[in-house]
Structures are given as structure tokens and as C-alpha cells.
N, C-alpha and C positions, 0 to 999 in steps of 0.2 A: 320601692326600696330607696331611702335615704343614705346620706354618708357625705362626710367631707372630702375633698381631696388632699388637705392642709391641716388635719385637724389639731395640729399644735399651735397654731396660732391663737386657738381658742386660749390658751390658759393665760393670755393678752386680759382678756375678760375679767380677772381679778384682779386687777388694776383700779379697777371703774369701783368696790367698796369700798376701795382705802380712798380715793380722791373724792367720796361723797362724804368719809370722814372727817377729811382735813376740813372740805368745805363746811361740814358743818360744825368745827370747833371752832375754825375764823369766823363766823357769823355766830358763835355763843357770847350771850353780856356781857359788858365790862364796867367795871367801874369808871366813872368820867370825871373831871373836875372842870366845873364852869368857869370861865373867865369873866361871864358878863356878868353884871351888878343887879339885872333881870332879867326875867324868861320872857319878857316881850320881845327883847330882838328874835330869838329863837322861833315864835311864834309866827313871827313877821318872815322869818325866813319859807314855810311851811314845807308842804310835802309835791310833789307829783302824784298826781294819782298815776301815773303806770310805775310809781318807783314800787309800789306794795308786792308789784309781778314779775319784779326782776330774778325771782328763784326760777324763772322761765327759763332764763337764758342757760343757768346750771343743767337742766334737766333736760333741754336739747341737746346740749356739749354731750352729755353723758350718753344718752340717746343714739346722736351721731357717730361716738366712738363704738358703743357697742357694736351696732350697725357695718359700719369697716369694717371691722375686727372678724365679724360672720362673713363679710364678702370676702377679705383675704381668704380667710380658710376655704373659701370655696364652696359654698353647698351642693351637692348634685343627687338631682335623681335618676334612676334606673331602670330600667327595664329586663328582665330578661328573655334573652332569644335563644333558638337553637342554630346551631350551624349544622346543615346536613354535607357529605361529604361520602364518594361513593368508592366502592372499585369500581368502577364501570362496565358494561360489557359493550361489545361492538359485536351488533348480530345485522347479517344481510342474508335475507329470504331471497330463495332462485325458484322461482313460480316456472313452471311448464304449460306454455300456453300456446302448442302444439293442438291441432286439429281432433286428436283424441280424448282433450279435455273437453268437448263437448257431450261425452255421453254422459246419458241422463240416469246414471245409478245412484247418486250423490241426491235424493229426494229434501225437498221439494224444488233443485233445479238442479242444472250440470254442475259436472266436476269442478270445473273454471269457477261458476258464478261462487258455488260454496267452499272453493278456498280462498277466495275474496272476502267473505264474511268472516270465514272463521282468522285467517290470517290478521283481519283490523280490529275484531275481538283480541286477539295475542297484542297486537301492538297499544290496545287501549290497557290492557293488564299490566303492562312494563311501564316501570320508573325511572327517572332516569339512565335511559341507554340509549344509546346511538342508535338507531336502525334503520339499515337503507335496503331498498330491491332490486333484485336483477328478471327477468323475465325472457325465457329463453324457446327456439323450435329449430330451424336450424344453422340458426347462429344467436348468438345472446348479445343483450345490450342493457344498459344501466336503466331502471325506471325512475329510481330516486336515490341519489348518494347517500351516505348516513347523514344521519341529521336528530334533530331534538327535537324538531317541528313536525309535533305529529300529526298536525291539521291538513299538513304538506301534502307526509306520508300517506295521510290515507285517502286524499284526494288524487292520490297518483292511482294509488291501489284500485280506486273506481274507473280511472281510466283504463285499466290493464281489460284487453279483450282478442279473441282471435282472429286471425287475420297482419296481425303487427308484423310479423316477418313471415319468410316463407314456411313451410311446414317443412317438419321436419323436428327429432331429438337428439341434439347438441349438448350432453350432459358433462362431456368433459370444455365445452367452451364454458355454459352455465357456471361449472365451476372457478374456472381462471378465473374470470371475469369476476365472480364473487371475491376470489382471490382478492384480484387485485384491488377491489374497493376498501380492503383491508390492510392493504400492505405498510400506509403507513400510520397503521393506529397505534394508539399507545397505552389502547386498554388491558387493563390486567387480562381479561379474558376474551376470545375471539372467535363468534361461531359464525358455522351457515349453517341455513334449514334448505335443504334441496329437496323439492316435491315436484314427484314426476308421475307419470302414467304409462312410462312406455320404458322401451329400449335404447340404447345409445346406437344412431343410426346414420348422425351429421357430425360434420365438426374436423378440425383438422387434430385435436387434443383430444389423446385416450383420456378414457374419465380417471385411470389407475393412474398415468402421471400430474395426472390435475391434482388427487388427492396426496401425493408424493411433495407438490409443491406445498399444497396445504398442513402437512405436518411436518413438513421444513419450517412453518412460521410460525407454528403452533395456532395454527386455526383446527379447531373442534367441527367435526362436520356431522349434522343430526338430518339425516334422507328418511324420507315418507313416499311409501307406494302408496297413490291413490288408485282404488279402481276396486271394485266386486271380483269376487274369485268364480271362474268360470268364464261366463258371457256378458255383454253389457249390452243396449241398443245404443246405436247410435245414428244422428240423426243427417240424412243426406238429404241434396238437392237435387231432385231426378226434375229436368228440363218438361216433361209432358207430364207430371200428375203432382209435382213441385214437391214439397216437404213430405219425405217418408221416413221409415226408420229401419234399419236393417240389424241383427246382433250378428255380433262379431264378436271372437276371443280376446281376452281382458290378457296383456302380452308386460306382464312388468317382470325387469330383469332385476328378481328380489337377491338373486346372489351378489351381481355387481353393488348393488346399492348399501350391502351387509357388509363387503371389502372395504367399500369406501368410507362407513363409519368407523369400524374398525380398525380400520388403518389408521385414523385421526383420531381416535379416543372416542367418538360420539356413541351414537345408537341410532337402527336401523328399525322403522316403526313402522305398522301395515296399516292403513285404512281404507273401509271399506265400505261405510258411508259419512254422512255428517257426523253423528254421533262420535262416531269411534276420531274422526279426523280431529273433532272437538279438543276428544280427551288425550290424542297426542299431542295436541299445540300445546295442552295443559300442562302435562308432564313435562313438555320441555322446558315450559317457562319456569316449574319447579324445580326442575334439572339445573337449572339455569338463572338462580336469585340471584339479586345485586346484593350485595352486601353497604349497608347502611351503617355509617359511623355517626353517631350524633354526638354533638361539643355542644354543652351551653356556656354563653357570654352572657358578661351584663353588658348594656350599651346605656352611658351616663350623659345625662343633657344637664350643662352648667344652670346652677339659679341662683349664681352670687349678683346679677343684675341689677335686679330692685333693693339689695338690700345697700346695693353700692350708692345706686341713684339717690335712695331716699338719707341716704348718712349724711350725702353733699350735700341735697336742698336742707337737711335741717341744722349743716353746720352756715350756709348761708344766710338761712333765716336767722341764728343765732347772731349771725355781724353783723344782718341791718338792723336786727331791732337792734344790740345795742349800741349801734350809731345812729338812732331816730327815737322811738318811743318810749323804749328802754333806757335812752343814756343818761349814762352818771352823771349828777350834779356834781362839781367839787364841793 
């Protein structure tokens, strides 16, 4: 894409046929009358051979005006780009990574390992949005603050394993704590995803005033029960015959987790292996689009440059020649 920036300068440009006209009426024959008595002086006087190419100098003058004339006005070219432009969302995942995410119902590994997967799947899915983790048993602590850096994010995410604090489910600390990572965002919209496996059994914060502070700030809170209904094995370390497995009751407290959506406007989601865990990160993230504004610009790169350089060198060239090879005889 072409265009001026100036383009009235251009009508400078009809200037240049009226003054090839004048020049070439002043150079039409005239009548002469000789003073001398013979055309010998005349003879004797002769020619220059560069005086035949002095319409040189005319046609570089004209040349070189044209020239300025396109550089005033400015030529430029363009490009066009998009400008993207978002509402944002600011979302921080509260991972449960409590002793009971070790059982092995979540095929082809535990609970932990596959919402680690499925959780950097979600985070590879999202467009620009914040998103940071909290990781909680029974007390919670920050794994990765929000951020954009999701190479960051999800090298944190690899790190998350059990053992990190004591055991224990802290589900109303998990929350403050998400809370607070939020408090001063200034995204149009502000979620947590809180996935847990168990009951609220640590913590010095009911989970009901944690989500009270949560919809004092209008954070959106989206809870996932992980775990099979029924029984799960899980896997212990018996001292004398080392790695065994024993089942035990699948213990998630799906009321509190339905309150605390509810309370906050979210929605309360069950899974109950990968699959299904899958297709609730899905839904959330659908639940959950950024909203995309796109602006196109053009963005102009000046190219009145060369036409400026080249005006000068051939109004230049026009004053040496004719002060050397070009000049007038009287």
C-alpha cells in the first residue's frame, strides 16, 4: 500500500510544463541582422562541441524539481497489521497434592501425576491470560504467581510432587491463598480452579469464609472432585515387604465443593478418571474464553529519501556542468 503524506504538494508538479514551455519559446528562431561585412568572423568564432548539449542542463533542472517536489509530498509505504487487544482473564489453579493424590484410579498413572498433564494441556490452550498456581495439603503456598510465561508455568507444574508440605487438606487456606494472588488484578474476569480429592481437614480458614472473601472480589471459583466413586487403591510403604497397595474409601466432600462454586458463581465438576478430568478442564476453558478485539493499523515507512538525494545530486550536477563543460560562451 502506497500514499502520500502531503499529497497537495503534488499539484507543484504543473509548474514543470509551463516552464518547458517558456524554455522552449526562448530557444525558438529568430530573426538576426549581421553587423559583419562577412561570415568569416562568424566562422572563426565556431562552436563548442559540448555547447550542442547544453539542453542537458534544462532537463536535469526539471528533473531535479520534479524530484523535490515527490520528496516534499512525502511518499510512503505500508503495511498493514493487527492489533490484538484482550479482556483478560486472571485464573490460578489450587492443585491438591495431599498424600491421597497418589492413588492409582487416574490410569495410566495417579491422581497427581494426571492433573499435571491434563492441567499444562489447559494452560497450553489459553491465550493470553495470566495464570498462576497454588499447590496445597495442609497448609498451601504459592507454586507460580500469574504470569504470561508459560514455559515458566509449566516447568513449575513439573516440579509439583508429593511430599512438598505436610499432609494434610487445607482447602480453605488453598483458597485465600488463591485469593490472594488475585487481589490485585485488574482483569475483567477472575477465576480459580480448585481440585481436590478429599475433605477439608487442615487449615486455620473454613473453606465457606474463604469463598465469602472470594465473592467479596468477584472471583469466580470452578472445584473439581478428583477421585473414582466407591474405592481407589492406594499405594503404601509397608517397612518389611516395601511397596504394597491397599483400597480404601474415595472420601470427597462433593457438597462443600458445590457451596463453594455456587456461592461464587462457578460450577462444581466430578472426575473420575483422565478422560472425564480432561473434558472438565475443557469445559472450563470454554466456560472461560478471553474475548479477542482485533484493530487493524497501517504502519507507514517514509520513502521520500532517494527521491530527495537524487533531486540534489542532479541539481548539483546541473551547477558544475554549467560552470565547466557546459558553460556559456558570451
Amino acid at each position: 500500500m502506497y500514499r502520500f503524506a502531503d499529497p497537495y504538494f503534488l499539484y507543484a508538479l504543473l509548474i514543470i510544463p509551463i516552464l518547458i514551455y517558456l524554455h522552449m519559446r526562448s530557444k525558438s528562431p529568430q530573426m538576426a541582422t549581421l553587423r559583419y561585412s562577412t561570415l568569416d568572423v562568424v566562422k572563426a568564432v565556431g562552436k563548442s562541441r559540448w555547447g550542442i548539449y547544453r539542453h542537458i542542463l534544462f532537463a536535469l533542472r526539471m528533473l531535479a524539481i520534479a524530484l523535490l517536489i515527490i520528496a516534499i509530498a512525502r511518499p510512503q509505504a505500508g503495511s498493514k497489521e493487527e492489533e490484538v487487544t484482550t479482556e483478560g482473564i486472571d485464573i490460578v489453579m489450587a492443585l491438591d497434592i495431599s498424600s491421597s493424590m497418589l492413588a492409582e484410579d487416574f490410569k495410566p498413572k495417579n491422581r497427581l501425576e494426571v492433573a499435571k498433564i491434563v492441567a499444562k494441556e489447559f494452560v497450553n490452550d489459553r491465550k493470553n491470560d495470566r495464570i498462576g498456581m497454588v499447590v496445597f495439603a495442609r497448609q498451601s503456598y504459592t507454586q507460580c504467581p500469574l504470569t504470561l510465561d508459560y514455559g515458566v508455568l509449566l516447568n513449575l507444574i513439573d516440579d509439583v510432587h508429593i511430599g512438598l508440605i505436610e499432609d494434610g487438606t487445607a482447602i480453605g487456606m488453598a483458597l485465600a491463598n488463591a485469593v490472594n494472588r488475585l487481589r490485585d488484578s485488574k482483569a475483567k474476569s477472575k477465576v480459580i480452579i480448585l481440585l481436590t480429592d478429599g475433605r477439608n481437614n487442615a487449615g486455620e480458614l473454613p473453606p465457606l469464609t474463604a469463598a465469602q472473601l472470594a465473592k467479596a472480589m468477584n472471583v469466580r471459583i470452578y472445584t473439581v472432585g478428583a477421585g473414582s466413586r466407591g474405592s481407589a487403591l492406594y499405594p503404601v510403604q509397608d517397612p518389611i515387604f516395601g511397596k504394597r497397595y491397599v483400597r480404601l474409601p474415595v472420601e470427597i466432600d462433593e457438597e462443600l465443593l458445590q457451596q463453594i462454586a455456587k456461592m461464587t458463581g462457578g460450577r462444581y465438576f466430578r472426575a473420575v478418571d483422565k478422560k472425564t478430568l480432561e473434558d472438565v478442564f475443557h469445559e472450563i476453558s470454554q466456560l472461560e474464553k478471553t474475548k479477542i478485539e482485533v484493530k487493524e493499523f497501517t504502519q507507514y515507512e517514509e520513502l521520500f529519501y532517494p527521491f530527495l538525494l537524487i533531486g540534489l545530486v542532479l541539481l548539483a550536477s546541473e551547477v558544475l556542468l554549467a560552470n565547466t563543460r557546459l558553460k556559456k560562451i558570451p
